[in-house]
N, C-alpha and C positions, 0 to 999 in steps of 0.2 A: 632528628626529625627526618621522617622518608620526604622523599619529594612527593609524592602523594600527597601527604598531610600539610605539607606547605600550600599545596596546592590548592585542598580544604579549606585553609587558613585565612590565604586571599579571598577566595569567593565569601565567608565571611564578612570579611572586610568592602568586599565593592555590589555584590549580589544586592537585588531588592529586598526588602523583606519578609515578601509575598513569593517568593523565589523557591522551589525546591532543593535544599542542600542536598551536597555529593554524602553529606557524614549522617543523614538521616537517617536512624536504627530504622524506624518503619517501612519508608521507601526506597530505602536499600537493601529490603531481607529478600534474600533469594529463595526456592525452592530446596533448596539444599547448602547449607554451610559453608562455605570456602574461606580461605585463608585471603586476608587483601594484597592487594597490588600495591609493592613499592613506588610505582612510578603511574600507578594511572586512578584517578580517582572510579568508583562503581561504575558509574552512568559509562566514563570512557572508554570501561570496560567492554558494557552493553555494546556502547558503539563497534566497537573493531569487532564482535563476536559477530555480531552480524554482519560484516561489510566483508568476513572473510566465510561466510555460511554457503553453503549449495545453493540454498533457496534463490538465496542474495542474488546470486549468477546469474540464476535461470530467469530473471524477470527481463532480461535484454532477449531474450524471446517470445515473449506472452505480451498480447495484444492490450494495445491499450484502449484506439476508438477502433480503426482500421484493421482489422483479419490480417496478419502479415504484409504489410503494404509494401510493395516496391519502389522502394528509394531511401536513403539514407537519412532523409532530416524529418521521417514522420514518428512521434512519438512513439513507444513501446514502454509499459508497465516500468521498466529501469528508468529512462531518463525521465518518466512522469515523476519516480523514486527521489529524483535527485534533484527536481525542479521544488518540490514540494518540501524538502531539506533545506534549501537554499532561501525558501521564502517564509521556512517556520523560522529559521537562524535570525533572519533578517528582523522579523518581530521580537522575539525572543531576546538579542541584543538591545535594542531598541527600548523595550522594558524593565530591562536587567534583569532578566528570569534566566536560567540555568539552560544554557545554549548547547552545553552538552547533551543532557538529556533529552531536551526538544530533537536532536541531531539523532537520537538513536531512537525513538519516537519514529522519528519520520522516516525513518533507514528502514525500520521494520514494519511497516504498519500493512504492507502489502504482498508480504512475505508469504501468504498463505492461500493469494489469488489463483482463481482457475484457469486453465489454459481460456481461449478467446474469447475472453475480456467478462464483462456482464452475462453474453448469451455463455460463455458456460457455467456460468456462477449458478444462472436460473434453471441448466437441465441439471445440476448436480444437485440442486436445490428441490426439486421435483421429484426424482428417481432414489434421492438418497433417502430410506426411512428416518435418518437422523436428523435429514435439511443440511442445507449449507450456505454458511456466511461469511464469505471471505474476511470477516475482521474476528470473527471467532475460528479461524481455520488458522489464521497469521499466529496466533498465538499458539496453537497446536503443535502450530510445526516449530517455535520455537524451543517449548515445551517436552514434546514427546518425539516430535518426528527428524530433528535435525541430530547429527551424529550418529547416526545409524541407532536412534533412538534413547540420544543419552541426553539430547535437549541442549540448550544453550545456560540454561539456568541462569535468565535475566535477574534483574532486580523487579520488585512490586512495582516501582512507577512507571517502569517499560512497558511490562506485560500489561498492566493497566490503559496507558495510553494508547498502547497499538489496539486495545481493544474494543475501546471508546471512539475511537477515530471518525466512527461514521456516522454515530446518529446516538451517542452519549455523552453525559458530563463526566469528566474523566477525573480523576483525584487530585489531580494539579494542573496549573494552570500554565505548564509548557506540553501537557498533554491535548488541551482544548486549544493550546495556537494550533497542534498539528494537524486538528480537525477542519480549522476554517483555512489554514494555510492549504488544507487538499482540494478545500472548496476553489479557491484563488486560482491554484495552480493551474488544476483539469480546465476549468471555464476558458482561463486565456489559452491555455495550449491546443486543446481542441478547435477553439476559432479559429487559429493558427494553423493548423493540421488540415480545418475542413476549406479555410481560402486556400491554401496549397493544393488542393486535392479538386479543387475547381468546382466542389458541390455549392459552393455560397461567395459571394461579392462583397469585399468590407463594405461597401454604400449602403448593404443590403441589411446591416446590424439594424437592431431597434435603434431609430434618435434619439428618442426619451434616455438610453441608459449609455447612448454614447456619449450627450452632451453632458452626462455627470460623470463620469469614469473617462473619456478621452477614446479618441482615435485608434491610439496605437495599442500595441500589447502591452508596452512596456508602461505606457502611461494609464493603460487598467490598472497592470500590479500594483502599480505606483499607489494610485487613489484607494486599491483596495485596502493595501499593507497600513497606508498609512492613515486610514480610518478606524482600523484597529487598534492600533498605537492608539490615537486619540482617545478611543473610546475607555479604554483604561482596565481596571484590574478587574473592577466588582463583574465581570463577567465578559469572556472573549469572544468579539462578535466586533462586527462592523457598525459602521453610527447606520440610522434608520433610512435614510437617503441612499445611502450608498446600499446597504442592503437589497433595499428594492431595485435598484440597477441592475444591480449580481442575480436579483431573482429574475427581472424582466430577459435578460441575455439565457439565462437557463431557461426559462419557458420554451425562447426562442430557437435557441441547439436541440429540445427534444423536439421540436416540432421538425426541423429543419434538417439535423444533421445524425442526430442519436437514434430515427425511427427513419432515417435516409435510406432507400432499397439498395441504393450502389453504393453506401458505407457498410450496409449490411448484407450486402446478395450472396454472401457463404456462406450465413448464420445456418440456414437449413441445413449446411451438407454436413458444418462443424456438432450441431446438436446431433446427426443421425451418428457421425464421428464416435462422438463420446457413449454417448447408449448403449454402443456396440461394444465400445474397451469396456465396457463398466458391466456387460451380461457376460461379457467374456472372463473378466478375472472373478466374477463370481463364481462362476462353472468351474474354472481351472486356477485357484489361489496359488498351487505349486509355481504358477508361473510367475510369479512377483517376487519382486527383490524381498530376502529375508525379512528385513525390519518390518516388512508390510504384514508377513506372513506372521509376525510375533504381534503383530496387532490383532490379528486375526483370530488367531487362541486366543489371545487375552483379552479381548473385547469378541466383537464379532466380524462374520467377514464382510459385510456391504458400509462399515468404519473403515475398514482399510482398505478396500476397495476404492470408498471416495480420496483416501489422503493419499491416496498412490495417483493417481486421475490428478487431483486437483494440482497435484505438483508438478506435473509435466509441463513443460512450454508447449508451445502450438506445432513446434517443427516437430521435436517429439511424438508427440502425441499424431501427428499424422504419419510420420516413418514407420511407428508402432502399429497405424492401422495397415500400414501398407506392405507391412513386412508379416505379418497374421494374415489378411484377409485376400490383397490381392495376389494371381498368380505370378508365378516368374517364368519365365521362358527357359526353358529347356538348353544346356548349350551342350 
């Protein structure tokens, strides 16, 4: 017996019921065939494929709430990545549902995000004839655009999950923690980001959703996670109380913090940004990395136009404009 299948064995043995197994012929078919892993069950597979992926990398540059913010401890698209792992785990354990998969779920779910943050989601979403949805873009790129287009060839219940993340019921029920687990994460971290950033007063949160959730960050998670937990199998979501807190706090960061002019006062320069790379590699596809240029024959060019864009970080994606567009000085 490979250690793999031992490994099978056990989850068998201590897994919920309700639990997605590693030995699942259906949620474990890939896009393409492969031989198994001696030592690592499917899903642990998914995981390491992604945590060692380009993509993966590039999210420790792409904005999370703040345009590139100066200083060290304000969120960016990676550590939202790994906060948001840490708190589907956390439920997922808790449940005894398949923490693995939940783990690569959540590793990947944002893989496919546009350079600075939402506003570029919405001009790529705009100008691209095909639209664009970063939870259908993550998948792309695991798919088609990672390996210089050879894919990562997840399992079903990965590609699944990551695809669901945002505003669907996902095929199992460590793919739906990874959805409220994103919900959990962003809300407290962002609060955390926008009292750092001096835009907002914790005094200043709604009472109503602070005296059911708590004060701190840690004692939100706390109350969020573990309303989940409670609430059980037949459907992953938070009890009804708690909910409305988590919605009252939302309400209150778009009003406050997410539609903020000094969280947002680059958004203009970064939309004109992108428009500009995106008329420009239509005109001139020669000048995109090959993979981009095989998408282009083989679909069209304003496809691979967007998965080239959409994959850049924000630093990229601005050296790129600056290196096309502005002059250089003569030496």
């Amino acid at each position: 017996m490979t250690i793999r299948e031992q490994i099978e064995q056990r989850e068998a043995a201590f897994l919920n019921a309700h639990a997605c197994s590693s030995s699942d012929p259906v949620m474990t078919k890939r896009l393409r065939e492969e031989a198994a892993c001696p030592y690592r069950t499917a899903f642990q597979r998914d995981r390491d494929r992604i945590l060692h992926s380009n993509s993966f990398r590039r999210l420790k540059r792409k904005t999370q709430v703040f345009l590139s913010p100066v200083g060290d401890h304000y969120r960016t698209r990676l550590t939202h990545t790994l906060e948001v792992a840490q708190v589907a785990r956390t439920i997922a354990r808790a449940m005894g549902l398949n923490e693995d998969l939940t783990e690569a779920i959540a590793l990947g779910h944002d893989l496919g995000h546009s350079p600075f943050g939402h506003a570029g989601e919405a001009v790529l979403n705009r100008i691209c004839p095909h639209g664009y949805r970063h939870y259908e873009q993550s998948v792309r790129v695991t798919d088609l655009i990672e390996k210089k287009g050879r894919g990562l060839n997840l399992t079903h219940a990965v590609r699944n999950g990551i695809l669901c993340h945002t505003n669907m019921t996902a095929d199992t029920l460590e793919g739906n923690i990874v959805r409220t687990a994103d919900k959990i994460a962003y809300i407290n971290h962002d609060i955390d980001d926008a009292v750092r950033a001096g835009l907002l007063a914790e005094e200043e949160l709604p009472q109503d959703a602070i005296r059911i959730l708590g004060r701190t960050k840690t004692e939100r998670i706390t109350a969020m996670v573990g309303s989940v937990i409670a609430h059980g199998y037949e459907s992953i979501a938070m009890l009804p109380e708690v909910q409305e807190a988590h919605d009252l706090l939302h309400g209150f960061m778009y009003e406050n913090v997410y539609h903020n002019q000094t969280a947002k006062g680059e958004e203009k320069k970064a939309t004109m940004l992108l428009e500009t790379l995106y008329e420009h590699f239509r005109k001139f596809p020669e000048q995109m990395p090959e993979e981009y240029r095989n998408i282009a024959a083989e679909t069209d060019i304003d496809r691979a136009v967007c998965d080239y864009i959409s994959g850049m970080s924000d630093g990229y994606a601005v050296d790129l404009y600056s290196e096309l567009f502005v002059p250089k000085f003569w030496k």
